[in-house]
N, C-alpha and C positions, 0 to 999 in steps of 0.2 A: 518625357517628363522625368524628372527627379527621382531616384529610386530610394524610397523608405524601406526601417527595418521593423517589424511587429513581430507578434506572438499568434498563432493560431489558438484560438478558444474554443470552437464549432465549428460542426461540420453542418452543409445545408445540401445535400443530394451531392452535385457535380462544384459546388464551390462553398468555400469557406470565407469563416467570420476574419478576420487580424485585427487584436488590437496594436496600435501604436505604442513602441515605446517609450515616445519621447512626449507624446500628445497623449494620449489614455483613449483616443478616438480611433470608432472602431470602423472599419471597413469592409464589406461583403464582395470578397475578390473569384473569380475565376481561375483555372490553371491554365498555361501554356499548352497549346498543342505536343508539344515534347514529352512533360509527364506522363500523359498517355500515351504516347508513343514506344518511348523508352521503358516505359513499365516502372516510372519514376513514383514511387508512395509520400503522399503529405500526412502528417498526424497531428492531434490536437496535442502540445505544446511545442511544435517545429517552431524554430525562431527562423522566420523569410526575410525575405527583399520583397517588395512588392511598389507595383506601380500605379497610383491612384488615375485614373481618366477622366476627372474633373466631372464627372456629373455624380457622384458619391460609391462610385463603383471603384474596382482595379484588379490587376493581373497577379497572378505571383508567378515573381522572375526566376526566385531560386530559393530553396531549402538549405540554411548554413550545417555548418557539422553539427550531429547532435551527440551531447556527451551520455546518452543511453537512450534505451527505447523498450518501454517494456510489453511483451508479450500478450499479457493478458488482462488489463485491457491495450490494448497498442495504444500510450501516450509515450512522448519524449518530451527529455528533458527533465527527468523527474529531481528533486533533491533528498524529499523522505518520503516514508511512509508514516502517518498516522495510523495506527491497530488500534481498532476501537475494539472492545469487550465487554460482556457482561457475565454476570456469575447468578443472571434471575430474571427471568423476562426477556431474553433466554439464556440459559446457560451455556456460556463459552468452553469445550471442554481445552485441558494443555494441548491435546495433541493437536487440537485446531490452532490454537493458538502458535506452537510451532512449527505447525506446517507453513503458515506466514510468514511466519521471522527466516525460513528459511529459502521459503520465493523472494525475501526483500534482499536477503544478507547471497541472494544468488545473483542478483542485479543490482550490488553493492551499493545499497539505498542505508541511508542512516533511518532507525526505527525509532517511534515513541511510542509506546504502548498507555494506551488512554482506557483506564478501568469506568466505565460512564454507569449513570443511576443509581449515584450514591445513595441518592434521596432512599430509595428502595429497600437499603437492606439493613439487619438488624443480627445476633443472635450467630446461628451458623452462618449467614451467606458473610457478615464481617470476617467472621475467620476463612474464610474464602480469599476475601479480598485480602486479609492478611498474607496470606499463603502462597499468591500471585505476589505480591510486594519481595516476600522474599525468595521468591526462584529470582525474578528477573530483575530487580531492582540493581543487584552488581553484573549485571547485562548492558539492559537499555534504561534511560529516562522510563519512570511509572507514574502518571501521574493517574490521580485522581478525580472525576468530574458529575457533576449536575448540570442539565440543563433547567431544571426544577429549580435548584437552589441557587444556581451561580455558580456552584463550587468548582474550583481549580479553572474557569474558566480564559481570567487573567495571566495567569502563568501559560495555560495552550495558545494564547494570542501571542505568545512570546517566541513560542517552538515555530510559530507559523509566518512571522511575520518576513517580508523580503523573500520568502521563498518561494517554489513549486513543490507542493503537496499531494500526497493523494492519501483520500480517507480508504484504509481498508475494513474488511469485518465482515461476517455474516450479517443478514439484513435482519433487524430490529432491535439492533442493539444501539439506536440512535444516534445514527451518523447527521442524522440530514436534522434530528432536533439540534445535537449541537452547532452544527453551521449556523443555522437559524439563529439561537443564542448569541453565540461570538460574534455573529453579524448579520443584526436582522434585515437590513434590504436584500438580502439574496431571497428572502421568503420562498423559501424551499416547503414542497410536498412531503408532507410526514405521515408517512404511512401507519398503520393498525396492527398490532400485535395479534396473532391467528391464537386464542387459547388453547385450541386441539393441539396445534404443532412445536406453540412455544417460539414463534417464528416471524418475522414478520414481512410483508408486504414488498415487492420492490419496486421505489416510488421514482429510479430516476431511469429514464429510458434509451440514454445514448449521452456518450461521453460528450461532456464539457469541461471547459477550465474557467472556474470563480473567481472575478477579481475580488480581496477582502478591502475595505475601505480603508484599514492599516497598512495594506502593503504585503504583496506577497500574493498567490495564485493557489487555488485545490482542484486536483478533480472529482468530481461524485460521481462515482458509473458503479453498473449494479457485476461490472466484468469483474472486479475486486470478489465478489464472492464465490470466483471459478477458482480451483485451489488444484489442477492441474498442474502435475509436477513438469510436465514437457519432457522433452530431452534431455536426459540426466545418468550420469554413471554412478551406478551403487556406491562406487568407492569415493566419489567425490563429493559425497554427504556429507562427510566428516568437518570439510571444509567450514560448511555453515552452520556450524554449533561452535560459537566464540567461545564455550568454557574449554572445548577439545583443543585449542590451538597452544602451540607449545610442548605439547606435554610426549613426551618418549617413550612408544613401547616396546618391549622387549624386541618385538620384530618389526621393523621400519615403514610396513609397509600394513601394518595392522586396522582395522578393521570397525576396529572394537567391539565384536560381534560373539564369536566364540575362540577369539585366539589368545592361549596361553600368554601370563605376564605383559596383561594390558592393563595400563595407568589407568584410562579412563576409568576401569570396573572398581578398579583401588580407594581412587575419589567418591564412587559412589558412597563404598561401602563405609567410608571415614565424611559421609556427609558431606562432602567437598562440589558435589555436582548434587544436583535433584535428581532424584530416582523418576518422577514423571519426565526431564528433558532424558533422559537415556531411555526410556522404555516409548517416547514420542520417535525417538534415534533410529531404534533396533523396528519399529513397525514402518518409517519410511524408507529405511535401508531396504526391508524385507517386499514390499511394493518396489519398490525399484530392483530387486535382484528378479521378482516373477513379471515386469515388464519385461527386463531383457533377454529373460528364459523365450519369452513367448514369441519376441523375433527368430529366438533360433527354429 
Protein backbone atom coordinates (compact mmCIF):
# COMPACT_ATOMS: atom_id res chain seq x y z
CA UNK A 1 0.00 0.00 0.00
CA UNK A 2 0.78 3.50 -0.29
CA UNK A 3 3.14 4.91 2.12
CA UNK A 4 1.83 8.01 4.32
CA UNK A 5 3.57 10.66 6.27
CA UNK A 6 2.21 11.58 10.02
CA UNK A 7 3.32 12.83 13.36
CA UNK A 8 3.64 10.63 16.41
CA UNK A 9 1.40 11.96 19.27
CA UNK A 10 1.43 8.76 21.80
CA UNK A 11 2.93 6.11 22.80
CA UNK A 12 0.76 2.81 23.60
CA UNK A 13 3.19 0.02 25.10
CA UNK A 14 4.94 -1.59 21.77
CA UNK A 15 3.06 0.88 19.24
CA UNK A 16 2.02 4.24 18.70
CA UNK A 17 -0.64 6.73 17.77
CA UNK A 18 0.27 8.89 14.10
CA UNK A 19 -1.64 11.58 13.24
CA UNK A 20 -1.88 12.28 9.55
CA UNK A 21 -0.63 15.15 8.02
CA UNK A 22 -2.61 15.69 5.27
CA UNK A 23 -5.83 14.13 6.84
CA UNK A 24 -5.66 15.00 10.74
CA UNK A 25 -6.65 11.14 11.10
CA UNK A 26 -5.19 9.29 13.48
CA UNK A 27 -3.80 5.89 13.23
CA UNK A 28 -2.60 3.12 15.93
CA UNK A 29 0.54 1.73 14.12
CA UNK A 30 3.12 -1.00 15.13
CA UNK A 31 6.96 -0.79 14.45
CA UNK A 32 8.98 -2.92 11.88
CA UNK A 33 10.89 -5.75 13.26
CA UNK A 34 14.14 -3.81 12.51
CA UNK A 35 13.61 -1.00 15.06
CA UNK A 36 14.07 -3.52 17.41
CA UNK A 37 16.40 -4.99 15.99
CA UNK A 38 18.65 -2.39 15.15
CA UNK A 39 18.06 -0.64 18.39
CA UNK A 40 16.09 1.89 16.18
CA UNK A 41 14.14 4.66 18.94
CA UNK A 42 10.73 6.32 17.86
CA UNK A 43 9.56 9.39 20.01
CA UNK A 44 6.50 11.35 20.45
CA UNK A 45 6.93 14.15 17.76
CA UNK A 46 9.02 11.91 15.12
CA UNK A 47 7.55 12.82 11.71
CA UNK A 48 7.24 8.90 9.97
CA UNK A 49 6.16 7.07 6.77
CA UNK A 50 3.75 4.75 7.78
CA UNK A 51 1.72 2.13 6.11
CA UNK A 52 -2.03 1.96 6.82
CA UNK A 53 -3.26 -2.18 6.43
CA UNK A 54 -6.74 -1.24 5.82
CA UNK A 55 -8.62 -2.54 8.65
CA UNK A 56 -7.68 0.89 10.71
CA UNK A 57 -4.32 -0.18 11.79
CA UNK A 58 -0.55 0.21 10.24
CA UNK A 59 3.32 -0.10 10.36
CA UNK A 60 5.77 2.51 10.65
CA UNK A 61 8.23 2.22 7.64
CA UNK A 62 10.64 4.81 8.84
CA UNK A 63 11.47 7.81 11.10
CA UNK A 64 12.51 11.00 8.86
CA UNK A 65 15.46 13.24 10.10
CA UNK A 66 14.55 15.08 13.23
CA UNK A 67 15.80 18.75 13.51
CA UNK A 68 16.28 18.11 17.51
CA UNK A 69 15.36 15.67 20.12
CA UNK A 70 15.19 16.61 23.59
CA UNK A 71 16.60 14.81 26.46
CA UNK A 72 14.37 15.20 29.09
CA UNK A 73 11.43 14.58 28.34
CA UNK A 74 12.75 12.74 24.97
CA UNK A 75 10.18 14.57 22.29
CA UNK A 76 11.46 15.65 18.88
CA UNK A 77 10.89 17.96 16.85
CA UNK A 78 10.44 20.64 19.12
CA UNK A 79 9.98 24.54 17.94
CA UNK A 80 9.82 26.36 21.55
CA UNK A 81 9.42 26.16 24.75
CA UNK A 82 6.58 27.77 26.59
CA UNK A 83 8.08 28.61 30.61
CA UNK A 84 5.15 28.86 32.45
CA UNK A 85 5.72 30.83 36.01
CA UNK A 86 4.45 32.09 38.95
CA UNK A 87 5.53 34.57 41.57
CA UNK A 88 2.35 32.90 44.26
CA UNK A 89 0.88 29.69 44.48
CA UNK A 90 3.89 28.87 43.93
CA UNK A 91 6.65 30.98 43.99
CA UNK A 92 8.94 30.64 40.90
CA UNK A 93 12.31 31.52 42.16
CA UNK A 94 15.19 33.36 39.11
CA UNK A 95 17.29 30.70 39.48
CA UNK A 96 14.60 28.11 38.58
CA UNK A 97 13.56 30.17 36.10
CA UNK A 98 17.21 30.13 34.51
CA UNK A 99 18.00 27.02 34.89
CA UNK A 100 15.25 26.57 32.14
CA UNK A 101 16.08 29.09 29.84
CA UNK A 102 19.33 27.66 29.91
CA UNK A 103 18.22 23.73 29.14
CA UNK A 104 16.09 25.49 26.25
CA UNK A 105 18.80 28.04 24.89
CA UNK A 106 21.02 24.48 25.23
CA UNK A 107 18.70 22.73 22.75
CA UNK A 108 18.44 25.88 20.67
CA UNK A 109 14.50 26.18 21.30
CA UNK A 110 13.14 29.69 21.01
CA UNK A 111 11.60 30.62 24.71
CA UNK A 112 8.38 32.42 25.81
CA UNK A 113 8.30 33.07 29.21
CA UNK A 114 4.50 33.03 30.32
CA UNK A 115 3.97 34.86 33.93
CA UNK A 116 0.35 32.84 34.63
CA UNK A 117 -2.32 33.96 37.59
CA UNK A 118 -2.42 37.28 37.16
CA UNK A 119 -5.83 37.17 38.71
CA UNK A 120 -3.89 36.44 42.00
CA UNK A 121 -1.59 39.04 42.72
CA UNK A 122 -1.78 42.53 44.24
CA UNK A 123 0.78 44.83 46.26
CA UNK A 124 4.28 43.06 46.56
CA UNK A 125 3.65 39.90 44.30
CA UNK A 126 3.02 42.96 41.23
CA UNK A 127 6.25 44.19 41.89
CA UNK A 128 7.46 40.81 41.42
CA UNK A 129 5.90 40.53 38.26
CA UNK A 130 7.30 43.76 37.46
CA UNK A 131 10.74 42.75 38.28
CA UNK A 132 10.55 39.55 35.99
CA UNK A 133 9.25 41.97 33.01
CA UNK A 134 12.26 43.67 33.42
CA UNK A 135 15.16 41.14 33.66
CA UNK A 136 13.83 39.19 30.82
CA UNK A 137 11.61 41.21 28.70
CA UNK A 138 14.96 42.50 26.56
CA UNK A 139 15.51 38.50 26.50
CA UNK A 140 12.48 36.59 25.54
CA UNK A 141 8.80 37.45 24.75
CA UNK A 142 7.02 37.97 28.70
CA UNK A 143 3.83 37.63 28.32
CA UNK A 144 1.30 37.96 30.92
CA UNK A 145 -1.83 35.32 31.58
CA UNK A 146 -5.12 34.36 33.43
CA UNK A 147 -6.75 31.42 33.03
CA UNK A 148 -9.31 33.08 35.55
CA UNK A 149 -9.67 36.09 33.63
CA UNK A 150 -8.72 35.57 29.93
CA UNK A 151 -5.97 37.61 30.24
CA UNK A 152 -3.14 37.63 27.53
CA UNK A 153 -4.68 34.59 26.48
CA UNK A 154 -5.20 35.60 22.67
CA UNK A 155 -1.81 36.94 22.13
CA UNK A 156 -0.34 33.02 23.77
CA UNK A 157 -2.68 31.52 20.82
CA UNK A 158 -0.52 33.52 18.58
CA UNK A 159 2.98 32.24 19.98
CA UNK A 160 1.43 28.67 19.63
CA UNK A 161 -0.20 28.68 16.71
CA UNK A 162 1.42 26.37 13.44
CA UNK A 163 3.79 25.13 15.77
CA UNK A 164 5.29 22.21 18.18
CA UNK A 165 5.36 23.43 21.66
CA UNK A 166 6.22 22.27 24.80
CA UNK A 167 4.88 23.66 28.11
CA UNK A 168 7.56 23.92 30.64
CA UNK A 169 7.44 24.86 34.59
CA UNK A 170 7.25 23.48 37.92
CA UNK A 171 4.00 21.70 38.56
CA UNK A 172 1.21 24.20 39.69
CA UNK A 173 1.95 26.97 38.29
CA UNK A 174 -0.96 26.10 35.84
CA UNK A 175 0.09 24.68 32.76
CA UNK A 176 -2.75 22.25 32.14
CA UNK A 177 -5.51 25.23 33.38
CA UNK A 178 -4.04 27.27 30.70
CA UNK A 179 -4.26 24.67 27.84
CA UNK A 180 -7.73 24.13 29.05
CA UNK A 181 -8.42 27.80 28.48
CA UNK A 182 -6.78 28.41 25.09
CA UNK A 183 -8.60 25.32 24.17
CA UNK A 184 -11.17 23.70 25.94
CA UNK A 185 -11.69 20.17 24.13
CA UNK A 186 -8.34 19.05 25.31
CA UNK A 187 -10.16 19.06 28.84
CA UNK A 188 -7.03 18.45 30.57
CA UNK A 189 -6.68 17.14 34.41
CA UNK A 190 -5.98 20.07 36.65
CA UNK A 191 -4.50 19.22 39.58
CA UNK A 192 -4.69 20.91 43.45
CA UNK A 193 -2.25 23.16 44.77
CA UNK A 194 -0.48 21.21 48.07
CA UNK A 195 -0.83 24.24 50.78
CA UNK A 196 2.21 22.77 53.01
CA UNK A 197 4.51 22.60 49.92
CA UNK A 198 3.23 25.46 47.80
CA UNK A 199 3.26 22.95 45.14
CA UNK A 200 1.27 21.34 42.99
CA UNK A 201 0.04 17.83 42.00
CA UNK A 202 1.26 16.05 38.72
CA UNK A 203 -1.71 15.67 36.71
CA UNK A 204 -0.13 14.44 33.32
CA UNK A 205 1.32 10.98 33.32
CA UNK A 206 3.24 10.17 30.12
CA UNK A 207 4.17 12.26 27.13
CA UNK A 208 1.68 13.25 24.53
CA UNK A 209 1.49 15.75 21.61
CA UNK A 210 -1.98 18.07 21.66
CA UNK A 211 -3.48 18.99 18.64
CA UNK A 212 -4.68 22.81 19.31
CA UNK A 213 -7.94 23.47 17.10
CA UNK A 214 -5.98 26.66 15.82
CA UNK A 215 -3.26 24.82 14.43
CA UNK A 216 -0.07 23.89 15.88
CA UNK A 217 0.83 20.90 18.43
CA UNK A 218 2.13 21.01 22.57
CA UNK A 219 3.48 18.63 24.69
CA UNK A 220 2.30 18.38 28.47
CA UNK A 221 4.61 15.80 30.48
CA UNK A 222 5.43 16.15 33.92
CA UNK A 223 9.48 15.21 32.56
CA UNK A 224 9.57 19.20 31.89
CA UNK A 225 9.88 19.62 35.69
CA UNK A 226 13.36 17.39 35.76
CA UNK A 227 15.91 20.45 35.60
CA UNK A 228 18.79 18.02 35.22
CA UNK A 229 21.71 19.71 33.66
CA UNK A 230 23.06 16.39 31.92
CA UNK A 231 26.21 16.46 30.24
CA UNK A 232 27.65 19.88 30.28
CA UNK A 233 31.02 21.74 30.51
CA UNK A 234 31.51 24.38 33.20
CA UNK A 235 32.78 26.59 30.59
CA UNK A 236 30.15 26.17 28.19
CA UNK A 237 27.53 27.91 30.35
CA UNK A 238 28.48 31.14 29.25
CA UNK A 239 27.20 30.15 26.01
CA UNK A 240 23.44 30.15 27.13
CA UNK A 241 23.07 33.42 28.90
CA UNK A 242 22.12 35.62 25.55
CA UNK A 243 23.13 38.89 27.60
CA UNK A 244 26.94 37.23 27.97
CA UNK A 245 27.16 36.86 24.12
CA UNK A 246 29.44 39.38 22.44
CA UNK A 247 30.91 41.01 25.11
CA UNK A 248 35.13 40.83 25.40
CA UNK A 249 36.95 40.06 28.42
CA UNK A 250 40.14 40.90 29.09
CA UNK A 251 41.14 37.28 28.85
CA UNK A 252 39.53 35.31 25.97
CA UNK A 253 38.84 32.66 27.42
CA UNK A 254 37.20 34.06 30.70
CA UNK A 255 34.76 32.57 32.77
CA UNK A 256 33.15 35.28 34.27
CA UNK A 257 33.68 33.75 37.52
CA UNK A 258 36.76 35.19 39.42
CA UNK A 259 38.94 36.34 36.47
CA UNK A 260 40.46 39.74 36.46
CA UNK A 261 38.88 42.52 33.90
CA UNK A 262 35.66 40.78 32.97
CA UNK A 263 32.94 42.73 31.17
CA UNK A 264 30.36 40.75 32.39
CA UNK A 265 31.08 41.88 36.32
CA UNK A 266 31.37 45.58 34.64
CA UNK A 267 27.64 45.31 33.30
CA UNK A 268 26.53 44.23 36.36
CA UNK A 269 27.81 46.64 38.34
CA UNK A 270 26.51 49.59 35.61
CA UNK A 271 23.05 47.74 35.92
CA UNK A 272 23.57 46.42 32.42
CA UNK A 273 22.79 42.72 33.18
CA UNK A 274 20.61 41.59 36.39
CA UNK A 275 22.51 40.76 39.37
CA UNK A 276 19.94 37.61 40.00
CA UNK A 277 20.83 36.15 35.93
CA UNK A 278 24.76 36.46 37.22
CA UNK A 279 24.51 35.07 40.56
CA UNK A 280 21.77 32.12 38.76
CA UNK A 281 25.34 32.04 36.44
CA UNK A 282 28.03 31.73 39.00
CA UNK A 283 25.72 28.89 41.23
CA UNK A 284 25.17 26.77 37.82
CA UNK A 285 28.62 27.16 36.74
CA UNK A 286 29.72 26.23 40.35
CA UNK A 287 27.23 22.74 40.21
CA UNK A 288 28.79 22.06 37.14
CA UNK A 289 32.49 22.61 38.12
CA UNK A 290 31.61 19.98 41.49
CA UNK A 291 30.03 17.54 38.91
CA UNK A 292 33.08 17.29 36.91
CA UNK A 293 35.40 17.35 40.14
CA UNK A 294 33.51 14.33 41.06
CA UNK A 295 34.16 12.27 37.90
CA UNK A 296 37.81 12.73 38.69
Amino acid sequence: MLRKRGIVVSFHSNMVTVEDEETGERTLCKLRGRFRLQNLKIYVGDRVEYTPDGTGSGVIENVLNRKNLLEKPHVANIDQVILVVTVKMPEVSPYIIDKFLVLAEKNQLDTVIVVNKMDLYDGETLKKVEELERIYSPLYPVLKTSAVTGLGLEELKEYLKGKVSTLAGISGVGKSSLLNAINPGLKLKVGEISQKLQRGRHTTTSAQLLRFDFGGYVVDTPGFANLEMGEMDPEELKKYFKEFRGLVCFFSDCNHVEEPGCVVKEFISEGKIAASRYESYVRLFQELLGKEKRKW
